[in-house]
N, C-alpha and C positions, 0 to 999 in steps of 0.2 A: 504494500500500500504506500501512499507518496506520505510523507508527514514533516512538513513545511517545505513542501514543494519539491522536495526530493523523494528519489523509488529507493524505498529503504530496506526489501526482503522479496523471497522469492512469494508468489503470486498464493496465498491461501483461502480455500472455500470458507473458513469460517473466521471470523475477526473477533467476534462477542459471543458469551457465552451466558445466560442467565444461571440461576443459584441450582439448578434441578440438570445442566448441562445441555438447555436447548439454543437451538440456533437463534441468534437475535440478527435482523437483518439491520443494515445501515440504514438512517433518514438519509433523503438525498437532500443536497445542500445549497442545490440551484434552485429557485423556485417564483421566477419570474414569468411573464405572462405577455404574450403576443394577443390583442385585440384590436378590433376593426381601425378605431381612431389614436392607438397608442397609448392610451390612459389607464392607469396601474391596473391589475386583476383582482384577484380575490389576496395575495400575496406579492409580496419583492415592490419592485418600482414600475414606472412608468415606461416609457421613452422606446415600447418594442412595436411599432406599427405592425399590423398584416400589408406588404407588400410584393406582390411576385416576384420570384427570384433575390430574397434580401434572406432569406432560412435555408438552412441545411439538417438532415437532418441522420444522425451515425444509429445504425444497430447494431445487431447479431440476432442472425437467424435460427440459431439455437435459443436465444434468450425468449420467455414468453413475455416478458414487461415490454422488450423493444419490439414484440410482433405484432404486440396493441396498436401500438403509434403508426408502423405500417402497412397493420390492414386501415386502422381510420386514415392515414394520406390516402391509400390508395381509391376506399369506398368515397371518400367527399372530394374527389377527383382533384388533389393537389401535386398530382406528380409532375407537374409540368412549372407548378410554383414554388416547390421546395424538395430541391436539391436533396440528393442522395449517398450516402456512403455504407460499406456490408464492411464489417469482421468477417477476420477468417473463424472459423466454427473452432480450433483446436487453440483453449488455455494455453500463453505460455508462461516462463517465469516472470514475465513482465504485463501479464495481464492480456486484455484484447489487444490486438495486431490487424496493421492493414496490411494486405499481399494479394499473393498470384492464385490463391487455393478458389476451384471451380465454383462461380457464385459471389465470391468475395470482389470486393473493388478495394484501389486505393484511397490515397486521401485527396481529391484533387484540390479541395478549397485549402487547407492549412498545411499539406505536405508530410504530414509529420508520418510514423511506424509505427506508434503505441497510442492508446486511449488514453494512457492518462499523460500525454504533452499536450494533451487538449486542454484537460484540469489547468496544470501549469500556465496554462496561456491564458487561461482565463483568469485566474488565481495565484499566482506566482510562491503564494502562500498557502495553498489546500492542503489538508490535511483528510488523508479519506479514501477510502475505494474507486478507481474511475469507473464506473460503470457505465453502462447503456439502457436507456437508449439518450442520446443528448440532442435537445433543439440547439444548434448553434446560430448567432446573429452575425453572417459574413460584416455586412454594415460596419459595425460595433467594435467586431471582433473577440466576442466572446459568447459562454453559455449565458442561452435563457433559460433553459429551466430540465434540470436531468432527474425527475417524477414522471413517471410513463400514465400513469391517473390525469395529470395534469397538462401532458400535451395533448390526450385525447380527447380532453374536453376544449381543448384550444382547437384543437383539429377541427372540431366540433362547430363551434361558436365563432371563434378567434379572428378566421380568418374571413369574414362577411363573402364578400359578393365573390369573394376567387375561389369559394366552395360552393361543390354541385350542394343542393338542397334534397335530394331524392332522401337519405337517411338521415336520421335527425337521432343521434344515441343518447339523450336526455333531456325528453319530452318533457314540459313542466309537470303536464298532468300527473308522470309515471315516476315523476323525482323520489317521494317517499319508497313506493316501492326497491325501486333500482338501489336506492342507497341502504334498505337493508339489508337486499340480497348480499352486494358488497360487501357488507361489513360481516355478513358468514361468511361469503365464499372466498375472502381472501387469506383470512388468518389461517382457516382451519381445510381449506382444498388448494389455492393458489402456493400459499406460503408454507403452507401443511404439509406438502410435500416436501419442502427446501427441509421443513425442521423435522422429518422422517429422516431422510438421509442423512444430513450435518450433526444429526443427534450425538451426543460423547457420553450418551449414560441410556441402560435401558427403559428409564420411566420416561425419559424426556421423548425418545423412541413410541414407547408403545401410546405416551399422550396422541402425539402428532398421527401415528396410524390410526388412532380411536376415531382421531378429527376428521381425516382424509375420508374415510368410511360409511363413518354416520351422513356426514355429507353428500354424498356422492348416492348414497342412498335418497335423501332428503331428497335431491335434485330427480333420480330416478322416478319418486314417486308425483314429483311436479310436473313431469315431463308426459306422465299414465295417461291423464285427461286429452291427450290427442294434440296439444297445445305445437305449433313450432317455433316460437320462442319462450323467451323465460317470462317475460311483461311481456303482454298485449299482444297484438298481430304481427308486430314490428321489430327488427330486430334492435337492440338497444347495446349501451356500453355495457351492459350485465353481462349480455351474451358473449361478446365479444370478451371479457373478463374469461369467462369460463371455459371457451373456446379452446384458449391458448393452454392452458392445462390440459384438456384431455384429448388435443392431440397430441401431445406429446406423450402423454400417459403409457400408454401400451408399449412402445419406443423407447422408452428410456425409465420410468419413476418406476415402473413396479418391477423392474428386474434392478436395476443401478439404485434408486433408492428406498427397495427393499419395502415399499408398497404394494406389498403381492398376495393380497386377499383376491384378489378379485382383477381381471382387466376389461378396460372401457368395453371390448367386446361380449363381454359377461353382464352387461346391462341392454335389453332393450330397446329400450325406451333413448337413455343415454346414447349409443350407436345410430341409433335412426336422427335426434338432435345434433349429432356430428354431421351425419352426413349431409343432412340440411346445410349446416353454416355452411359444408365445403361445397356447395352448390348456390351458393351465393356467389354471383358474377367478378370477380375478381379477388375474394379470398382464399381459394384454391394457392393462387399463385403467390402469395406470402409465406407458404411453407417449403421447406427446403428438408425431406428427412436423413438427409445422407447430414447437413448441416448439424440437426438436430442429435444425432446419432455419434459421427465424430466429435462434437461440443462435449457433450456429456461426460463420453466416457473417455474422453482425455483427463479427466480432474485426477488425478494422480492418489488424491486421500481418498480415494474410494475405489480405482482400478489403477492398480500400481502397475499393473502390465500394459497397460494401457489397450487389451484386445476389443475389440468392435464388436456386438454381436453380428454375425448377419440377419437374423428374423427381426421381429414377425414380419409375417405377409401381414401388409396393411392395405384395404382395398379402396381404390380410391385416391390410395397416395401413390410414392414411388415403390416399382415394382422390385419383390428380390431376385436379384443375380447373384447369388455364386458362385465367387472366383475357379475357376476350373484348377482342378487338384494337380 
């Protein structure tokens, strides 16, 4: 992690630990706000207009936080307004990296090789994890805001008349809903899975699988009544919240991080709401599973050998090939 602007150790999945040994994830620490006429947001300062071409905006296609941000550029048709940059899928000691690996791009706006010369630049002083996904302000020359909740709703709103209108991910009327689902589905299914894996004791462990489960259930049985989204007719940020979890699910959490009651497949209900989102016109193409598949199971504290699995067959997504023996 950088700690006053300097990379001061090699790259670890967990930084904090609570009293019971569970994973505590970082606040992120940018939390500025791009709006129509540039006037502060709900947090940070002012002065970040919606302009075309004046944002960029860095993921990883492994990461489900930065896959939020680009399915919502993608769905409110901003790709033409805000600039793009991919991580390569494979952790290294120095964190996320821009390169040559299939999928991944460089850095063309700031030039840099690592995510966190990005922190640096924008903070010469950070102290903190670089993570993804990041709005950056070319203008400016720095981060607006690296909360993947917080560009979506910028995604959303933010950027007025240079967003299609077709999807609207938080409709007033659905506000209350959408924000409770959120407040379950991220601690105890989103995040529930990080503190599954990252666990350093077996209660912190079996808490987070208890959460994963019951959840996942919870949602299974929401899903019963015929519904194909989570609120309303329409798909919303909930959905898109949840999405990004349980595609990856099958792929990577219940073999890598030992989530393994049960796979998305083994639901339903759940599987048929998968296959919807990925039949939504342009979400499909946000996923990358060979990305998602190499990310993962590069983390060295949890596959020291670093081997890949090759399954599952996931239908729908990419297909498996098996290297010929």
């Amino acid at each position: 992690m950088l700690v006053d602007g300097k990379w001061t150790e090699d790259w670890q999945p967990v930084q904090a630990k609570d009293a019971k040994g569970g994973f505590v994830r970082q606040t992120s620490s940018f939390r500025n706000w791009v709006t129509p006429d540039g006037s502060a947001g709900p947090t940070g300062e002012g002065g970040f207009k919606a302009e075309a071409g004046r944002y960029h905006l860095y993921v990883a296609l492994i990461c489900p936080w930065a896959s939020r941000t680009l399915i919502g550029r993608r769905l409110k048709g901003l790709e033409d307004a805000i600039s793009l940059s991919i991580v390569e899928p494979v952790l290294t000691d120095q964190g996320w990296r821009f390169g040559s690996y299939p999928g991944a791009t460089g850095d063309a706006v700031n030039g840099v090789t690592y995510m966190h010369e990005l922190y640096t630049r924008a903070d010469p002083h950070f102290t903190g994890r670089a993570t993804v996904p990041v709005l950056w302000d070319k203008q400016r020359g720095t981060i607006v805001n690296n909360e993947s909740a917080d560009i979506l709703r910028m995604l959303n709103s933010g950027f007025g008349d240079l967003a299609d209108d077709t999807f609207e991910f938080y409709p007033e009327a659905l506000r209350e809903e959408i924000d409770a689902l959120n407040a379950e589905i991220y601690p105890k299914l989103n995040n529930g899975v990080y503190r599954a894996g990252f666990a350093t004791t077996q209660i912190a462990y079996e808490e987070a699988f208890n959460d994963v489960f019951a959840t996942l259930e919870t949602l299974e049985g929401r899903l019963s009544d015929g519904r194909r989204f989570l609120v309303g007719e329409s798909l919303t940020e909930a959905d898109i919240r949840l999405f990004v979890t349980l595609v990856r699910f099958d792929a990577a959490y219940y073999g890598l991080f030992k989530t393994n009651l049960k796979r998305i497949a083994d639901y339903p209900h759940l599987s048929g709401y998968l296959d919807t989102m990925l039949a939504v016109p342009g979400i499909r193409e946000t996923v990358d599973i060979d990305h998602i598949k190499q990310g993962y199971y590069s983390i060295k504290a949890l596959n020291p050998n670093g081997i890949v699995p090759v399954g599952p067959d996931l239908p729908g997504l990419d297909p498996v090939e098996p290297a010929a023996a």
